[in-house]
C-alpha positions as CSV (number, residue, x, y, z in Angstrom):
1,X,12.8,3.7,-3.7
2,X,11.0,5.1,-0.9
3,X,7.2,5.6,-1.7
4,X,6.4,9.2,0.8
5,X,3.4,10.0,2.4
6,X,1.3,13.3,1.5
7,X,0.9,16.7,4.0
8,X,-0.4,19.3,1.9
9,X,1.4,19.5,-0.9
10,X,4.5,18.3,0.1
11,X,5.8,14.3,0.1
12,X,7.4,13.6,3.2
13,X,9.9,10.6,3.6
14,X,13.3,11.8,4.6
15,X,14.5,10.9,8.1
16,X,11.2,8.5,8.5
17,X,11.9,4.8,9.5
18,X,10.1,2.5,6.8
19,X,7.7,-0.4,6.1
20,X,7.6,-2.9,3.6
21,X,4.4,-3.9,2.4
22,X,4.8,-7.4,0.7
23,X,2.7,-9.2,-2.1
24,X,1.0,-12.2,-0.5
25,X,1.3,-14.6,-3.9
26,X,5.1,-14.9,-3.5
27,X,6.6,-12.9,-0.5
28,X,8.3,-10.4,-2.2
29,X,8.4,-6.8,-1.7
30,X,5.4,-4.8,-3.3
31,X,6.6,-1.4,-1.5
32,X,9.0,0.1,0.6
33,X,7.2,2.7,2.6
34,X,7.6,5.6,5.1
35,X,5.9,5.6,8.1
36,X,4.5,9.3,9.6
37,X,5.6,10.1,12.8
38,X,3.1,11.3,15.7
39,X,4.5,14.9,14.7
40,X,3.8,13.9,11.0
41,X,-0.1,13.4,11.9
42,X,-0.6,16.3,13.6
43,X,1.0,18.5,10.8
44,X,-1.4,16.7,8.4
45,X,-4.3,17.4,11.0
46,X,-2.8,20.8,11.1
47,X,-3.1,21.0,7.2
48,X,-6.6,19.9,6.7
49,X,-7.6,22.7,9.4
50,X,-5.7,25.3,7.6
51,X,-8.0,24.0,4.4
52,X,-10.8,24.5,5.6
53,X,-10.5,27.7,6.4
54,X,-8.5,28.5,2.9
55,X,-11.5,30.6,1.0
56,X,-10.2,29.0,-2.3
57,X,-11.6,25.9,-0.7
58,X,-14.2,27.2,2.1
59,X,-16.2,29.4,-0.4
60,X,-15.9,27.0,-3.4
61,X,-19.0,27.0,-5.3
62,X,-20.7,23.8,-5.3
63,X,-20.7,23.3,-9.1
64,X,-16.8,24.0,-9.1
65,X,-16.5,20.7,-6.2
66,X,-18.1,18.9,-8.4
67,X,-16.1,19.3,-11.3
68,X,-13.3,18.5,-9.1
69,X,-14.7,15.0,-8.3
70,X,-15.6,14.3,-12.1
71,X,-11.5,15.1,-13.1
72,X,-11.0,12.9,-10.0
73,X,-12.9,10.7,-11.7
74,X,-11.1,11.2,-14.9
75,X,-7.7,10.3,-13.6
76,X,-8.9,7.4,-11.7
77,X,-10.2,5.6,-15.4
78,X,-6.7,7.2,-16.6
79,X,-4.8,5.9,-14.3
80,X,-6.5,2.4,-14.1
81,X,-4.3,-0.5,-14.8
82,X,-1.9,0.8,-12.5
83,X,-4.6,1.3,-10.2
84,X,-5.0,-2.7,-10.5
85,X,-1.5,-3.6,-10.5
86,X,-0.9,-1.5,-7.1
87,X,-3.5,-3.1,-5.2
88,X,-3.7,-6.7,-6.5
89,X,0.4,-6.3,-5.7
90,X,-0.5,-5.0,-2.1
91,X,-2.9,-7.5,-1.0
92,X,-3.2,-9.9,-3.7
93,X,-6.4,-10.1,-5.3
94,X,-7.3,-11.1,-8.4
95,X,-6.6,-8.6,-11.0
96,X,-9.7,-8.6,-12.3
97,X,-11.6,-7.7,-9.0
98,X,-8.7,-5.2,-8.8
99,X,-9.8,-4.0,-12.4
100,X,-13.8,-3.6,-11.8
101,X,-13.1,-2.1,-8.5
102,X,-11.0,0.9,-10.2
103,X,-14.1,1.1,-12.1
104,X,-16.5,0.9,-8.7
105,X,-14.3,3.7,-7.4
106,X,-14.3,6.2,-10.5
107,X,-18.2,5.5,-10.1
108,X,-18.3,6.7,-6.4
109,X,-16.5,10.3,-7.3
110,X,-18.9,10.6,-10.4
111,X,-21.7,9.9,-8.2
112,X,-20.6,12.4,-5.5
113,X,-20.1,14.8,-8.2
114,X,-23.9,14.9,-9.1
115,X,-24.9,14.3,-5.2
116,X,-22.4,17.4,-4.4
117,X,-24.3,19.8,-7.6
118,X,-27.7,19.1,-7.2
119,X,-28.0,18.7,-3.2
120,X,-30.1,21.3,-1.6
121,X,-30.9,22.9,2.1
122,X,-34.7,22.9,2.9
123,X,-37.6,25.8,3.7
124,X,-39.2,25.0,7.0
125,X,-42.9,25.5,7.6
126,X,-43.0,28.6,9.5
127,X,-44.8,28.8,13.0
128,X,-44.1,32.0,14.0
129,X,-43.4,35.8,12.3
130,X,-40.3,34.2,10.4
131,X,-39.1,32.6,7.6
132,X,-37.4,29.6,8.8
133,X,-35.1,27.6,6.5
134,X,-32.0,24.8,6.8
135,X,-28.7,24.3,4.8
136,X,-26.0,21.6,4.8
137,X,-22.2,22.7,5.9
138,X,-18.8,20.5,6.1
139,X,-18.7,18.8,9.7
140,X,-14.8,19.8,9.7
141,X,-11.7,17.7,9.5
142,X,-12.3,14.3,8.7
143,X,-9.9,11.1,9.8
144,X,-11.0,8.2,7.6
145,X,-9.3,4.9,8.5
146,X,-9.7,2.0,5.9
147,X,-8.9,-1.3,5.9
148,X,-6.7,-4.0,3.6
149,X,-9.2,-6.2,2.0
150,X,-10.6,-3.5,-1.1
151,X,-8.7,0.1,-0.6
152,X,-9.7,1.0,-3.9
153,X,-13.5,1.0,-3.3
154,X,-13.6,1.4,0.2
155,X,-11.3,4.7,0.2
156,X,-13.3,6.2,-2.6
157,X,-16.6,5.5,-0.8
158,X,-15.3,7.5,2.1
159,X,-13.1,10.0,0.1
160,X,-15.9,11.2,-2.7
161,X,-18.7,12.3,0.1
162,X,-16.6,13.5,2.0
163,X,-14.8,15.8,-0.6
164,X,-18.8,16.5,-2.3
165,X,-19.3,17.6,0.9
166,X,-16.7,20.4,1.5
167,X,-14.6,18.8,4.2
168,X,-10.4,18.5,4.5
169,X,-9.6,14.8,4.9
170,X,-6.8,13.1,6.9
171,X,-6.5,9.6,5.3
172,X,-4.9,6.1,7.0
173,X,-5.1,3.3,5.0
174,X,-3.8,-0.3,6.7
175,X,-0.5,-0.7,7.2
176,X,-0.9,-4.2,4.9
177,X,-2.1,-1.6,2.1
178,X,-0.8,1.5,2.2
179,X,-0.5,2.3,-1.2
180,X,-3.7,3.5,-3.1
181,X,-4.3,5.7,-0.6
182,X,-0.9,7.7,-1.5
183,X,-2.0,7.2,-5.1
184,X,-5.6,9.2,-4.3
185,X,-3.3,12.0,-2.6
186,X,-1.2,11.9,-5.9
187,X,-4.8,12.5,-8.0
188,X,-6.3,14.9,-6.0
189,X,-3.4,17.4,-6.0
190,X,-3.6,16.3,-9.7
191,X,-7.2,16.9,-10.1
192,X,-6.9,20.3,-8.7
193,X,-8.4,20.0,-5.0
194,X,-6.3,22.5,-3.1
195,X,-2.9,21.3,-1.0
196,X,-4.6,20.5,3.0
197,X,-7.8,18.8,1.1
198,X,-6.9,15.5,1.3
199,X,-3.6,14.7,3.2
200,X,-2.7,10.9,3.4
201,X,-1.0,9.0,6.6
202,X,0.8,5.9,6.9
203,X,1.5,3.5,9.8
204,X,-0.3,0.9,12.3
205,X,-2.5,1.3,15.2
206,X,-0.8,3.5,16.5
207,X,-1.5,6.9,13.9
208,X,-4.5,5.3,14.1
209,X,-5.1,6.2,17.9
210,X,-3.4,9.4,17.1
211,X,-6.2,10.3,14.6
212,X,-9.3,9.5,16.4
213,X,-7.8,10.8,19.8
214,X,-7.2,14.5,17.9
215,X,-9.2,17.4,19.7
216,X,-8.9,18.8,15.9
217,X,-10.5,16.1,14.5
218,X,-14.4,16.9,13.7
219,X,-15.4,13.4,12.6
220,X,-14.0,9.6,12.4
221,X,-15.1,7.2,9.7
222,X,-13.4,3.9,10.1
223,X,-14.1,0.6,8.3
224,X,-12.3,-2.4,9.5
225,X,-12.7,-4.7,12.7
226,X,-15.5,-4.9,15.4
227,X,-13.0,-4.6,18.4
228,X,-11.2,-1.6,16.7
229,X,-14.3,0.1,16.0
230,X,-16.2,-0.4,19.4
231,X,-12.5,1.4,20.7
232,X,-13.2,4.3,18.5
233,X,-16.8,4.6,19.3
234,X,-15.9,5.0,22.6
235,X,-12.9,8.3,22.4
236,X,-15.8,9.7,19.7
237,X,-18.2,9.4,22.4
238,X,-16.5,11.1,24.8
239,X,-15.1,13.6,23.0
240,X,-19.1,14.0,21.7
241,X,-18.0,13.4,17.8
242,X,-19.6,11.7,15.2
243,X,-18.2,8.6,14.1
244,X,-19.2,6.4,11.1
245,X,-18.5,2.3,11.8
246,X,-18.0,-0.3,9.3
247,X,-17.3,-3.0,10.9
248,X,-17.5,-7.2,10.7
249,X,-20.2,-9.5,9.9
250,X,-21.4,-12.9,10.1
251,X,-23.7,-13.4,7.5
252,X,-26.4,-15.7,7.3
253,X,-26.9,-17.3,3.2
254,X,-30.2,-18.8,3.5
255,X,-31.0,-21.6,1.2
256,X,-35.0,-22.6,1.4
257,X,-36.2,-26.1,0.5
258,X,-38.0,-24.3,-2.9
259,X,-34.9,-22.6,-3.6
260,X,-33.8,-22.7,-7.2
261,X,-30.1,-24.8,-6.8
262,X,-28.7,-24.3,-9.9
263,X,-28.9,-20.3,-8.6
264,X,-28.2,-21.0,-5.0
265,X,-24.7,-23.0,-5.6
266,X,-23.2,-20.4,-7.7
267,X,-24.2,-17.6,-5.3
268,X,-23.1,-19.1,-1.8
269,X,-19.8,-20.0,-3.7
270,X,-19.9,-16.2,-4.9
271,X,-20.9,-14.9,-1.0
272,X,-18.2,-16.4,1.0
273,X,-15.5,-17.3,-1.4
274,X,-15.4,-14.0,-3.5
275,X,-11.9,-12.3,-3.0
276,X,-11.2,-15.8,-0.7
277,X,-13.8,-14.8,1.8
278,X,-12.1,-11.4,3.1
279,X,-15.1,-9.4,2.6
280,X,-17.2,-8.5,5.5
281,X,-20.5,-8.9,3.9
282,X,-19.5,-12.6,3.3
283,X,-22.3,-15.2,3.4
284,X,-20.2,-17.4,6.0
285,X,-23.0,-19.1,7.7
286,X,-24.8,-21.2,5.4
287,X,-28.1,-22.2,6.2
288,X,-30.0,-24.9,4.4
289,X,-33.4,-26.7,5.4
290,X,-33.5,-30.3,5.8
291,X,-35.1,-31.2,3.4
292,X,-32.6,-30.0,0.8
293,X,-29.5,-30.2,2.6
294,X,-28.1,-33.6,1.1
295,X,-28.6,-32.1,-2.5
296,X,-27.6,-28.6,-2.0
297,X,-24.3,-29.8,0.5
298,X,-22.9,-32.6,-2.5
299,X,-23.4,-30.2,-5.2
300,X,-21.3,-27.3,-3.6
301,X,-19.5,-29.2,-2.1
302,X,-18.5,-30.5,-5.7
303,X,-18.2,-26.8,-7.5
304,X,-16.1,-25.9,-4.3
305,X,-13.3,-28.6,-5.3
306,X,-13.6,-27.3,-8.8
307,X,-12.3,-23.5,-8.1
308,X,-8.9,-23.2,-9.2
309,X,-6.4,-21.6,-6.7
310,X,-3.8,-19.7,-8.2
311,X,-2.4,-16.6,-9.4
312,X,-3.9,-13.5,-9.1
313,X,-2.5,-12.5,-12.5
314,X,-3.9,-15.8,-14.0
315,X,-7.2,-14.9,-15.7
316,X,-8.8,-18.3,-14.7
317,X,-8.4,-18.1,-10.6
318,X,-10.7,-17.6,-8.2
319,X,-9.2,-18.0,-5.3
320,X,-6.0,-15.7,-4.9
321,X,-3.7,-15.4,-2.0
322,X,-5.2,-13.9,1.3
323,X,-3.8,-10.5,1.7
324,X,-1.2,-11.4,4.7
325,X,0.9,-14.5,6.2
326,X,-0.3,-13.7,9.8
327,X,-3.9,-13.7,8.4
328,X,-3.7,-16.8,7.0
329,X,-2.2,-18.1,10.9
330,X,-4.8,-16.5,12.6
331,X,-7.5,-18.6,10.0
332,X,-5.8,-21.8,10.5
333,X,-5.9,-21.5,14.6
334,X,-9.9,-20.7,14.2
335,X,-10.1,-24.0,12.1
336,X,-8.5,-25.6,14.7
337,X,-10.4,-24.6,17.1
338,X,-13.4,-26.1,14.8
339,X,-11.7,-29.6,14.7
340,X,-11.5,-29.9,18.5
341,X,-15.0,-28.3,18.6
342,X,-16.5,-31.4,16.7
343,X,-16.8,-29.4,13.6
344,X,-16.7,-31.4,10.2
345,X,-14.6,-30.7,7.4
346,X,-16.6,-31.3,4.2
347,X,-13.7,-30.0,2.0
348,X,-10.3,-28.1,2.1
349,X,-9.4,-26.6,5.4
350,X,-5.5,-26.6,4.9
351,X,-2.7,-24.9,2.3
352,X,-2.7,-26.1,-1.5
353,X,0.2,-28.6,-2.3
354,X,1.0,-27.3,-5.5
355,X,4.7,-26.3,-5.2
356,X,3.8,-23.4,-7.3
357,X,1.5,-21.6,-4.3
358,X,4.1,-22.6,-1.6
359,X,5.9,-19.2,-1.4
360,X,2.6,-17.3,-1.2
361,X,-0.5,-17.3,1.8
362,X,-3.0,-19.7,0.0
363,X,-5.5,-21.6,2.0
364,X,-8.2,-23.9,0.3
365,X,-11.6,-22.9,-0.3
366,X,-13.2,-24.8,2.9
367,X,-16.6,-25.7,3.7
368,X,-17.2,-27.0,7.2
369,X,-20.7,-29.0,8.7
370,X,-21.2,-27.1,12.2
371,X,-24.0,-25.8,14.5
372,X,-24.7,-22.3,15.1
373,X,-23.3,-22.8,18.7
374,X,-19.8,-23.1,17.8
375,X,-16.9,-20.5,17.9
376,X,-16.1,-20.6,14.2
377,X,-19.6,-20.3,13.1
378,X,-20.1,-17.4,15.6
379,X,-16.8,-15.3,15.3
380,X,-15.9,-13.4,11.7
381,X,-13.0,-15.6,10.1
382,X,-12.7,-13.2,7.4
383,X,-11.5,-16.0,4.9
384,X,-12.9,-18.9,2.4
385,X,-14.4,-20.5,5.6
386,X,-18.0,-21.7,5.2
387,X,-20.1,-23.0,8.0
388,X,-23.2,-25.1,6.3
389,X,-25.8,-25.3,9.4
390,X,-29.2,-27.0,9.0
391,X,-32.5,-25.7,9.4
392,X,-36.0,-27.2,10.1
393,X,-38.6,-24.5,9.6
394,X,-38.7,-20.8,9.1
395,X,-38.9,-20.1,13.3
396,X,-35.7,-22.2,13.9
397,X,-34.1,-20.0,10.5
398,X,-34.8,-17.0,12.4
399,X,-33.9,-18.1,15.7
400,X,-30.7,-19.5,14.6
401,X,-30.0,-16.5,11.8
402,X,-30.7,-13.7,15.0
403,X,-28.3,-15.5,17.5
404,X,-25.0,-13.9,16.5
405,X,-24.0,-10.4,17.5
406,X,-23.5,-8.8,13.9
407,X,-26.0,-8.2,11.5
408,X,-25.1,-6.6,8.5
409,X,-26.1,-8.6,5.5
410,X,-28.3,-11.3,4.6
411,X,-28.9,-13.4,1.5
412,X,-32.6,-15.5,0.6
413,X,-32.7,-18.3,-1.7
414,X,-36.2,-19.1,-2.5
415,X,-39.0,-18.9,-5.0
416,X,-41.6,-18.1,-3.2
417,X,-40.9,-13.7,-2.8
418,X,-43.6,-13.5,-0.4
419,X,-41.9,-15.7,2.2
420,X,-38.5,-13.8,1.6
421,X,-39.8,-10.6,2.4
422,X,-41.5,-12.1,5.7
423,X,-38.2,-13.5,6.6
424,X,-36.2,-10.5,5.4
425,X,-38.3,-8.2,7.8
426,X,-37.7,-10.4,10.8
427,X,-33.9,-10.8,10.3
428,X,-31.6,-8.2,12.0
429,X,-29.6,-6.9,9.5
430,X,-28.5,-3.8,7.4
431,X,-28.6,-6.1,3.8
432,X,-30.4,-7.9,2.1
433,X,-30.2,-9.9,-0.8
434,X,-33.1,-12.4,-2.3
435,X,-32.0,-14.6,-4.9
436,X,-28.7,-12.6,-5.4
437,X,-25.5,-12.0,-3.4
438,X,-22.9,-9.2,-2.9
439,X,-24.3,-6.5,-5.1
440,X,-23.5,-3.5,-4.1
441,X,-24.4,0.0,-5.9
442,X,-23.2,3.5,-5.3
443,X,-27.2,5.2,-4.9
444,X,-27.9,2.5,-2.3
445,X,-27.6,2.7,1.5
446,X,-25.0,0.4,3.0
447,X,-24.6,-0.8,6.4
448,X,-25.0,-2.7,9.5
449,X,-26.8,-3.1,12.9
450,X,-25.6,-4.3,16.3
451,X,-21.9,-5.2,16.2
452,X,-21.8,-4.8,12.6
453,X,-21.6,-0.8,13.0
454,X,-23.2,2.4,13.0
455,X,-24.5,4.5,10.5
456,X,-24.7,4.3,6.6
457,X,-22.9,5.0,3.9
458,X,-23.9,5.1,0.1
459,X,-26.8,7.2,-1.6
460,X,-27.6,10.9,-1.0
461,X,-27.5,10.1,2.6
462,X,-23.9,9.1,2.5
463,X,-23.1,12.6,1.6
464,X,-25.2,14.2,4.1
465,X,-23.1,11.6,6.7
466,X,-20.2,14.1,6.3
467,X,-22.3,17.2,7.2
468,X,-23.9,19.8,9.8
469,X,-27.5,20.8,9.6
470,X,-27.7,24.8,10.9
471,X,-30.8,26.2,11.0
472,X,-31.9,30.0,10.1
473,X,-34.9,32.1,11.5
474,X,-35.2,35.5,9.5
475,X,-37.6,37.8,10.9
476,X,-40.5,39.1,8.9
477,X,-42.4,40.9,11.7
478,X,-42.7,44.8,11.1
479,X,-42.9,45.4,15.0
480,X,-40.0,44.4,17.4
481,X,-40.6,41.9,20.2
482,X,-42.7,42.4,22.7
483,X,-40.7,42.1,25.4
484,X,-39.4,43.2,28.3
485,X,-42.9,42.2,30.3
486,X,-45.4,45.3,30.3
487,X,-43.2,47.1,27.3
């Protein structure tokens, strides 16, 4: 069976060359899917113009969007263990991150649902014989491209604001994943939103290019790599567009000499082996001061060799498959590179022997002894790669922590709150975390400076994101303008 891709209302798959997206634990086939031609893509562009302009959809009351998004909602929790199934089969992580993250993603189209009924325009301090007041409107058609490593989430977070918001949607999701996105077109139309609201794309970098190039494209959000993302900034920039970037990270976990180790352990295992490392607020550079070092290094390097490798269906595994074969080559070159670099390998760093992970695209959980100078401590490996680096004093943290190009999340171990919030304040980046790692929450701003992106997403804001601000002067003057001169 053929799963189709979505243009308005209609599933399109006949006559379409296909790709197979494959489940990473044993090589078979997850999915055999169509792939939308160039013509395809510009009939859903096409579509989500037509949409917008639809009055059904155009001069829906906000109240009415929202109870859209809550049945969205609905349907999401209804549909949820098939949810899972279909991503954990796509890219092969755990199913119970699959499982909370159906849960995450009803919570972002409950969230927009409030965000969408209760947002409001603002009264303007007149200056003049006026009233003076602003209100919100849809930037237009929207192209969101997603990545492979969390569809579920990272779909919804673009999908509910951008829905709250009033806008038609042209959705890509990665070639590797391709199929919760089809299953959000399948809810929507379910849910009710009208056929052209959320239209859903398949293929590689090439609809991609097609998307963002668009002169009918209002708006590009895109979460995925730094290189892909700087590309985009640049057609949205000169085609004068906004763009929202989510892009890669190389995250400093900082581990103080007063830190607490019994919390600190648990939590750099959590930041940078959590869904084996492919998450791009991983804590994958480890820094630990001197002092410590020693005790923190043996003890995770100890709780490192304990994690169980396995099955993503196997309730007891924490490290599953990564989500592709050619990611897992393009991981073992980089720790090549970090042998020949003088880079030492405190644990793991190649494939598991068990005969029962041999079919799928394992790699060990590995912790490596670098400096901050080298390639693999400096470059997003987007895997279980950790780079433990030393530190001497709170300057050299911060000088070392700053020196990298990203600078989207951050993680503090330490008792002492007064000296995490000095540090937090002086380190670049978009996240922090004291004492904690990877929580994330719908209401809260989320994102990254320098190469780790532009712009936010999350909160009231992230609704706003996907929105025009058009300003209105109403005349209150009894008298008309004095004007031309000498009238």
């Amino acid at each position: 069976m053929i799963r189709p891709f979505l243009i308005g209302n209609e599933w399109r798959h006949v006559g379409r060359p296909t790709f197979e997206s494959i489940y990473p634990a044993d090589s078979s086939v997850s999915a055999v899917v169509a792939e939308s031609s160039i013509e395809d893509i510009n009939d859903a562009i096409s579509s989500a113009r037509q949409a917008l302009g639809n009055p059904q959809w155009r001069d829906m009351p906000a109240h009415r969007r929202s109870r859209l998004l809550h049945r969205f909602a609905d349907l999401v929790e209804a549909n949820a263990e098939h949810l899972a199934d279909t991503q954990t089969r796509d890219n092969g992580k755990t199913v119970a991150e699959s499982r909370a993250q159906v849960a995450g993603a009803a919570e972002f189209f409950r969230y927009y649902a409030a965000v969408c009924e209760t947002s409001q325009g603002e009264v303007v301090p007149a200056r003049g014989s006026y009233f003076g007041f602003s209100e919100y409107e849809p930037v237009g058609v929207v192209a969101a491209i997603t990545p492979w490593n969390s569809p579920l989430t990272l779909e919804a977070q673009k999908l509910a604001p951008a829905l709250a918001a009033g806008n038609a949607i042209v959705l890509k999701s990665s070639e590797i994943t391709p199929q919760i996105g089809l299953e959000y077109g399948r809810l929507a139309l379910e849910a009710g939103f009208p056929a052209g609201v959320l239209n859903v794309v398949t293929g590689a970098g090439e609809s991609g290019r097609t998307l963002v190039s668009h002169p009918d494209v209002d708006m590009v959000t895109f979460t995925g790599g730094t290189r892909t993302g700087r590309a985009i900034g640049q057609i949205m920039g000169a085609r004068a567009r906004p763009a929202i970037l989510e892009l890669g990270g190389k995250s400093p976990n900082i581990v103080c000499d007063d830190a607490d180790l019994e919390l600190a352990v648990p939590g750099a295992m959590i930041a940078i082996f959590h869904n084996a490392g492919q998450s791009c607020l991983a804590g994958s550079r480890i820094f630990v001061q001197e002092s410590v070092y020693d005790a923190f290094v043996s003890r995770l390097v100890a709780a490192t060799q304990a994690l169980r490798v396995g099955d993503p269906y196997d309730a007891t595994t924490a490290i599953a498959p990564l989500a592709s074969f050619g990611h897992r080559e393009q991981i073992e070159r980089m720790l090549e590179t970090a042998r020949t670099d003088g880079a030492s390998i405190l644990t793991g760093g190649g494939r598991p022997r068990a005969a029962s992970l041999a079919a799928g695209a394992y790699l060990e959980p590995t912790l490596l002894a670098t400096d901050n100078r080298m390639a693999i401590a400096r470059e997003e490996v987007f895997g279980p790669v950790g780079c433990i680096i030393p530190f001497k004093d709170d300057e050299d943290l911060l000088r070392q922590a700053n020196d990298n190009d990203f600078g989207l999340a951050c993680g503090i171990w330490t008792r002492d709150h007064a000296r995490a919030l000095r540090l937090a304040r002086r380190i670049n980046t978009g996240v922090v975390w004291i004492n904690t790692y990877k929580i994330t929450a719908v209401n809260m701003p989320f994102g990254g400076n320098k190469s780790s992106g532009v712009g936010r997403e999350g909160g009231w804001p992230g609704m706003r994101a996907y929105m025009v601000e058009k300003s209105y002067y109403v005349n209150t003057a009894a008298s008309p303008v004095a004007w031309p001169p000498g009238a």
